[in-house]
C-alpha positions in Angstrom: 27.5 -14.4 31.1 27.6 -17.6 29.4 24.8 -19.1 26.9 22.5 -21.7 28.8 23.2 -25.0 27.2 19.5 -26.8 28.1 16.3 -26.5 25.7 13.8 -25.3 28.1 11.4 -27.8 28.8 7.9 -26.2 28.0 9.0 -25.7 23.9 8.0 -28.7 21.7 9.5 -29.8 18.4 6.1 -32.4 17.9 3.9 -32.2 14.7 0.6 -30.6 15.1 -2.0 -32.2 13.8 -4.2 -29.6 12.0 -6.8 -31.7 10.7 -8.5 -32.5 13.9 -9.3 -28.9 14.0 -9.0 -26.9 11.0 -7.9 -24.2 13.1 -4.1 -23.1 14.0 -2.6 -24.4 17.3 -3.5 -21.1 18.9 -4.9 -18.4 17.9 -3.2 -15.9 15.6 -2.6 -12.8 16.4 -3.8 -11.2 13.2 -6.5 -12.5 10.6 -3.9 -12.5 7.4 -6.6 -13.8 5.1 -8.5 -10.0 5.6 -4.9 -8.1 6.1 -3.0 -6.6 3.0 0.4 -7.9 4.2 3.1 -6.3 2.4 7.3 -5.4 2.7 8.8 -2.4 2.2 12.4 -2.4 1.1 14.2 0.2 2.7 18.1 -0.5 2.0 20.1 -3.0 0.6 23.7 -3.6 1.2 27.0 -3.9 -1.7 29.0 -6.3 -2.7 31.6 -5.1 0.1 29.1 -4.9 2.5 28.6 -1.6 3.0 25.4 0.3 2.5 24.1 0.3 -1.2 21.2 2.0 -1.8 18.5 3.4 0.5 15.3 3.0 -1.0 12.6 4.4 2.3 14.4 5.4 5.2 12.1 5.2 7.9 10.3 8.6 7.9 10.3 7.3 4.1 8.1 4.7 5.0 5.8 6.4 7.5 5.0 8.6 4.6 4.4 5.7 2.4 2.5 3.7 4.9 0.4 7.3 5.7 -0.3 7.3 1.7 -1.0 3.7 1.3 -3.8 3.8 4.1 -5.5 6.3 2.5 -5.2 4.4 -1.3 -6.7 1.3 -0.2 -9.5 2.7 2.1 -8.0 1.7 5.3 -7.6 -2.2 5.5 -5.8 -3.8 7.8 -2.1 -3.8 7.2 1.0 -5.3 7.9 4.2 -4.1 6.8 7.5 -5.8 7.1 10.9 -3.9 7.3 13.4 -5.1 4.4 16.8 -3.9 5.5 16.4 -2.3 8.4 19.3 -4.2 10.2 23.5 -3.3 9.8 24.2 -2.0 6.1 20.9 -3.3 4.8 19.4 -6.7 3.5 21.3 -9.5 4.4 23.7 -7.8 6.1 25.6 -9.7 9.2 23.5 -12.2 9.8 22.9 -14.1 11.6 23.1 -11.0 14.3 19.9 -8.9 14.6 21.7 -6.6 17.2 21.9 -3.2 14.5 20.1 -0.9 13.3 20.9 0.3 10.1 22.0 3.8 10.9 21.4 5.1 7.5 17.7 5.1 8.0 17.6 7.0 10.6 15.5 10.3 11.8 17.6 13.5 12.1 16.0 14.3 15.1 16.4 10.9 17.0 19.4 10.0 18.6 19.8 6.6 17.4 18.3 5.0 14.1 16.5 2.4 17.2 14.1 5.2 18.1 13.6 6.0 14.4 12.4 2.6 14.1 10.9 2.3 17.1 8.9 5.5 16.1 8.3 4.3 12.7 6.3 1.2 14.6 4.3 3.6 17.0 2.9 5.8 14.5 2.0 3.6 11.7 -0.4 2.0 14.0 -2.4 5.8 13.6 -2.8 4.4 9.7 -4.3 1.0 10.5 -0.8 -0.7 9.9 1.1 -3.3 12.4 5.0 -2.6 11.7 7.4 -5.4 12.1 10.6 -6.6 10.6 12.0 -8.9 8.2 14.6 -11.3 9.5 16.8 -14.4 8.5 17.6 -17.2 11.1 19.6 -19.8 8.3 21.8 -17.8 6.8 25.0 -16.6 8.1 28.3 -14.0 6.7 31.7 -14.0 7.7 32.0 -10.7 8.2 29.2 -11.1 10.6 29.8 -10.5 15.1 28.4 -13.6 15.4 30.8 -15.8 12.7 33.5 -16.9 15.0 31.0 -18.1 17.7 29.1 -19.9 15.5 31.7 -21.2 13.6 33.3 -22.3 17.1 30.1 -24.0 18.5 29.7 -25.9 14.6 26.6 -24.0 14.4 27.8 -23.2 11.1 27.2 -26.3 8.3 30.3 -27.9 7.9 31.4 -31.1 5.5 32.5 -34.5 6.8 36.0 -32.7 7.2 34.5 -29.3 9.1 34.6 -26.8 6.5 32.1 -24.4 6.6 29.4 -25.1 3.2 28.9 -22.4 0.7 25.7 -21.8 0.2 24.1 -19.4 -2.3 25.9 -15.7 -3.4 23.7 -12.6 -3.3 24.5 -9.5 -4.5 28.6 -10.7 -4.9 28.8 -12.6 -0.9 29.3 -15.4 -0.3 26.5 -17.2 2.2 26.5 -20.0 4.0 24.0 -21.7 6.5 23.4 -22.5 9.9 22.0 -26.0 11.5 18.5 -24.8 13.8 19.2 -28.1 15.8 22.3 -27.1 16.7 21.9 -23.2 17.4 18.9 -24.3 19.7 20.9 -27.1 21.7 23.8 -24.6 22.4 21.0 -21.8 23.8 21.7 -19.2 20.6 18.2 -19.4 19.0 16.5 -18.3 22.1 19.5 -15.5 22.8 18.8 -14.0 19.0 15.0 -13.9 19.6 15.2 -12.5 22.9 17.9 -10.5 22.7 15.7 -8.8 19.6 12.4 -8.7 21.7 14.4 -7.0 24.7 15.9 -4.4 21.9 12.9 -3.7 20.2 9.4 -4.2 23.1 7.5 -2.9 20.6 7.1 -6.2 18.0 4.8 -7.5 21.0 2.3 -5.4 20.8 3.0 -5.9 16.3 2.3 -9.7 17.1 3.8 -10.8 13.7 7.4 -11.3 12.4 8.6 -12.5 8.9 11.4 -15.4 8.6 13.2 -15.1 5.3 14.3 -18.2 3.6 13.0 -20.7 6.6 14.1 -23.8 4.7 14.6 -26.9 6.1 17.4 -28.1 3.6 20.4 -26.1 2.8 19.6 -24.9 -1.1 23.2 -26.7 -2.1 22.1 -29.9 -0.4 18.4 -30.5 -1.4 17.8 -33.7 0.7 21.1 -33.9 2.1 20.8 -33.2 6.2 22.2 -28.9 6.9 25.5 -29.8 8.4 27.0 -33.5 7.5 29.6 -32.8 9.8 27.2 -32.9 12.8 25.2 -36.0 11.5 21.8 -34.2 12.5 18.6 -35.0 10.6 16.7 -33.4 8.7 13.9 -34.5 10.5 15.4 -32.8 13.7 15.8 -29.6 12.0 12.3 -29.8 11.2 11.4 -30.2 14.6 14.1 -27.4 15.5 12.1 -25.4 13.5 8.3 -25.8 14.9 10.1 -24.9 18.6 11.0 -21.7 17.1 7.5 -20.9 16.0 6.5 -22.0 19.3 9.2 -19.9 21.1 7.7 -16.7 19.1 4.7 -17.5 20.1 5.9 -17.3 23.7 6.0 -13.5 23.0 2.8 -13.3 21.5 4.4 -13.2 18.1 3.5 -14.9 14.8 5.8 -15.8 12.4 5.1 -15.9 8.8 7.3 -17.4 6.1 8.7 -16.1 2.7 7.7 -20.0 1.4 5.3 -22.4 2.2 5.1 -25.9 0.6 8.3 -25.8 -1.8 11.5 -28.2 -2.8 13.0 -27.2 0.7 10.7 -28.2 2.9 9.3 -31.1 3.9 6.7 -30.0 6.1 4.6 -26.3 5.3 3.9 -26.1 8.9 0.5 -25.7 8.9 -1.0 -24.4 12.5 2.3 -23.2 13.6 3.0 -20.5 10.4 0.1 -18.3 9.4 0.7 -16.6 6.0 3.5 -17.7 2.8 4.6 -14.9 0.7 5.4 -17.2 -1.9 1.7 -18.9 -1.6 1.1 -21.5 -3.8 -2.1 -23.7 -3.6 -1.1 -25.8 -6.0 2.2 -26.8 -4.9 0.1 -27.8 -1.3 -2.4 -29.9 -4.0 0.6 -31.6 -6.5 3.4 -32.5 -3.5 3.3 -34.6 -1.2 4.2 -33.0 2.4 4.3 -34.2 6.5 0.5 -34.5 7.5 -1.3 -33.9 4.1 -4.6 -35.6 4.2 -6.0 -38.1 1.4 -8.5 -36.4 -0.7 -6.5 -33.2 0.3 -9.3 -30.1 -1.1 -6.8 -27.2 0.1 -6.2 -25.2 3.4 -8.7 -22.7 4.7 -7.0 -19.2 4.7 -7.6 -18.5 8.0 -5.5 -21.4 8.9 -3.0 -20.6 6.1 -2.7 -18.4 3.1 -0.3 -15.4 1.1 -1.5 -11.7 0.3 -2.8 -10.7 -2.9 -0.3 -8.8 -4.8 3.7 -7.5 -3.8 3.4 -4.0 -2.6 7.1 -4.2 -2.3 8.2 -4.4 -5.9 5.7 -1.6 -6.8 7.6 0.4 -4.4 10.5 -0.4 -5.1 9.9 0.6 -8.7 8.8 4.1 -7.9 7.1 4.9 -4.2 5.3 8.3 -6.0 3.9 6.9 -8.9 3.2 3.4 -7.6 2.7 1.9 -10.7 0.1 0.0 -10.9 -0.7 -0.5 -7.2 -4.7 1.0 -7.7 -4.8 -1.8 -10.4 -4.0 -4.2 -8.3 -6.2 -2.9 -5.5 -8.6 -3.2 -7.5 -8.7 -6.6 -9.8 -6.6 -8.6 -6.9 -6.8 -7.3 -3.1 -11.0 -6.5 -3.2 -11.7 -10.3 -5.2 -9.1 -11.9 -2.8 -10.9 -10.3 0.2 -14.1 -11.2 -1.0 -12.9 -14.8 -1.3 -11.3 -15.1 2.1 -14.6 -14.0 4.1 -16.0 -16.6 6.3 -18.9 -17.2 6.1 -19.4 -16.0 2.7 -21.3 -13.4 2.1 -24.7 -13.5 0.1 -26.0 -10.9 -2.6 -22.7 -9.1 -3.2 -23.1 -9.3 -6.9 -19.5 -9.1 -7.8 -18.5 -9.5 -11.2 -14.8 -10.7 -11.3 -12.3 -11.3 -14.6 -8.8 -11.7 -15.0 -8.9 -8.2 -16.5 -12.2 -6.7 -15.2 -14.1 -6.3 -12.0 -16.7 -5.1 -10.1 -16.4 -5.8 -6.3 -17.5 -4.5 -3.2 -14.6 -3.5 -0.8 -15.9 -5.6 2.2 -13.2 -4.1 4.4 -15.1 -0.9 4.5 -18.8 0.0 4.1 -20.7 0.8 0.8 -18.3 0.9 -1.8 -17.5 -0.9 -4.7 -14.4 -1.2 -7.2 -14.5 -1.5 -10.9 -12.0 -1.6 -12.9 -10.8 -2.9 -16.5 -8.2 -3.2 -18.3 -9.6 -3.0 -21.7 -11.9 -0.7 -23.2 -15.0 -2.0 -23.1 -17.6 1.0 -22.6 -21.4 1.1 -21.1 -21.8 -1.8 -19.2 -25.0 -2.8 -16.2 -24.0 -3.9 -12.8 -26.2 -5.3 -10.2 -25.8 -3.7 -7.2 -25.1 -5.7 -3.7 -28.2 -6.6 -1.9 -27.1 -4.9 1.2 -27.0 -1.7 -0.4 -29.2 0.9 0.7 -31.7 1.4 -1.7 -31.2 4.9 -3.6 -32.2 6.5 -6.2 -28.9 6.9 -7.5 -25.2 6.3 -6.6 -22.1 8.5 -6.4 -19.5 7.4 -9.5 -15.7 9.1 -9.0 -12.5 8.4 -10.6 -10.1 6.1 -8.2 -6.4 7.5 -8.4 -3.6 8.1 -6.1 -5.0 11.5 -4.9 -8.3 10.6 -4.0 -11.6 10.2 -5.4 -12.2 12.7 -8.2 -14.3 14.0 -10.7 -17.7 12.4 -9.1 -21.0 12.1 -10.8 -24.2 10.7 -10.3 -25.7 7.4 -12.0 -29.2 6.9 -11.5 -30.1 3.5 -10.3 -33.2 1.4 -12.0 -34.0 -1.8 -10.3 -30.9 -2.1 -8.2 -28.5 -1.9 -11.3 -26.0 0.8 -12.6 -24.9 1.0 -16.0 -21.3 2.7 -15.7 -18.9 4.0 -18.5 -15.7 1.4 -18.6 -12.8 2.5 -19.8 -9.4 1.0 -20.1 -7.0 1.6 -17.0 -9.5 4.0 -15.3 -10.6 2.9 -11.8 -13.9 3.7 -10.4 -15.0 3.6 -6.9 -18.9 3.3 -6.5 -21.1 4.6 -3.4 -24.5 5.2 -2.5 -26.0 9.2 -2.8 -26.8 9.7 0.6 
């Protein structure tokens, strides 16, 4: 059957105007500024293409996702798939038709019901599982090169030579024009084409674009494929359809970047969440739409998680180094921050190296946590709190609350024993 060759009519590559309501063109699908959104890396591929190294396969990472619901109390999570596809990251794209088959289940039949599993059951540990994916890049040895390459989807030069474009990992990459996949019908084959293989990322409602520039990174400013004479200004609007087209699915779609040297517009109402957030890059560039007197971007409207759970992982998924750290002096004050309206008489106490904050995601309980020694130390207590005679103290590690004591409380305040690197969690004696 041949590709259709028309845009449909109902997706539009205009600029949405954000500031009229401070609130994205429609609704997300998840609140990201309350989520812990995170990537697990589960494989990535050699410099021959071939499998390299598999980090989580995907029982792997349902163990991991299991663990990490019970470490952080059971927020709201959202975990992106890093590899999942062919021999592992950036593998073959710009096809998304493989699973990688080296992360399967022994018992499944296909490594596409392992991940299809994988997807069902972390929903039992408060996590919505979705993949990571790449829609500029492309590979040669890729099923979809000679199409492309055919169709000039693939960024040529003035003469038609395909571009090179960055090297990872000892391949060679090159790039693909959104304006022109789109007009020849292949953007909306890839995305459905995923959707139809994998039913599930509906009901996920998220998806994560890797590397969604708008400029090719060896042609900062120069338009993705001279050889095709299209704008940079019509990628741009290439790109918003395809948030829109996502969206025709119920799906977001966040970004690994949001305001940076290859973009000229963050898309702001269209793209939730940045993994690479910056606030300052949104205050100190200039960018499509930003408003004079520009104060910064609501996080429901746009924002990035609070620390890279993938990297920890990555490092060691047992010992997760420094993860309850994190948990502690980053996801709990970022939380905190985020919550609209913004709660009164919580009483946090929040350093670069030393906190004491209520984990609003869940009731009655409070982090502390420092990095230094600094010993006995008086805490107010939240407001809200029921008022006891004394709270439960325990040591916060990766096995669980332990080694609990009481602290008696005197006119709502707590003095607690700080010690360097020990977490604490606080509740109230019931």
């Amino acid at each position: 059957m041949p590709f259709p060759l028309t845009v449909p009519a109902d997706v539009s590559g205009e600029y949405f105007d954000w500031t009229k309501t401070l609130k994205p063109e429609t609704p997300w699908q998840h609140d990201y500024s309350q989520s812990l959104v995170m990537k697990l890396f589960l494989c990535n591929r050699d410099s021959q293409g071939q499998v390299g190294r598999v980090y989580l396969t995907f029982e792997d990472a349902l163990q991991l996702i299991k663990r990490l619901d019970a470490i952080t109390f059971q927020i709201p999570k959202i975990a992106y798939l890093v590899g999942w596809q062919y021999n592992g990251h950036d593998s073959k794209y710009p096809s998304w038709d493989q699973v990688n088959s080296a992360l399967k289940r022994p018992q499944d039949k296909s490594a596409l019901d392992s991940l299809k599993w994988v997807i069902r059951e972390a929903r039992k540990y408060h996590t919505d599982v979705s993949l990571h994916v790449n829609m500029i890049d492309a590979y040669k040895d890729s099923p979809l090169w000679q199409d492309y390459f055919d169709q000039d989807i693939i960024a040529k030069d003035q003469s038609g030579n395909p571009i090179p474009g960055e090297t990872f990992d000892g391949i060679q990459s090159y790039q693909i024009s959104y304006a022109q996949e789109w007009r020849k019908g292949r953007t909306q084959k890839r995305i459905d084409n995923l959707i139809k293989m994998l039913p599930e990322l509906k009901k996920s409602g998220t998806i994560h674009l890797d590397a969604f520039h708008s400029m090719r990174p060896s042609g900062v400013g120069e338009m993705i494929s001279p050889y095709l004479g299209i704008s940079t200004d019509e990628e741009v609007a290439t790109q918003r359809k395809i948030f829109r087209y996502f969206r025709k699915y119920g799906i977001d779609a966040t970004c690994e970047g949001g305001m940076y040297w290859l973009r000229r517009d963050p898309f702001v109402g269209l793209q939730p969440m940045a993994w690479h957030f910056h606030a300052e890059n949104f205050a100190n560039e200039d960018w499509l739409g930003k408003p004079k007197g520009f104060a910064g971007l609501p996080p429901q409207l746009y924002c990035g998680t609070p620390f890279n759970t993938e990297v920890i992982a990555m490092k060691d998924p047992v010992a997760l180094p420094e993860y309850i750290p994190n948990v502690c002096l980053k996801l709990a004050p970022w939380y905190l921050r985020n919550r609209v309206p913004q709660p009164k008489g919580v009483n946090a106490v929040v350093e670069d190296r030393m906190v004491f904050c209520p984990a609003l995601w869940t009731k009655n309980l409070i982090l502390a946590y420092s990095a230094d020694v600094i010993g006995p130390r008086k805490f107010q207590l939240p407001d809200s709190w029921p008022k006891a005679k004394a709270v439960k103290v325990s040591h916060y590690t990766l096995e669980g609350e332990l080694n609990s004591r009481a602290v008696n409380v005197d006119n709502s305040q707590i003095e607690i024993e700080m010690r360097a690197g020990q977490a604490l969690t606080i509740r109230p004696v019931r």
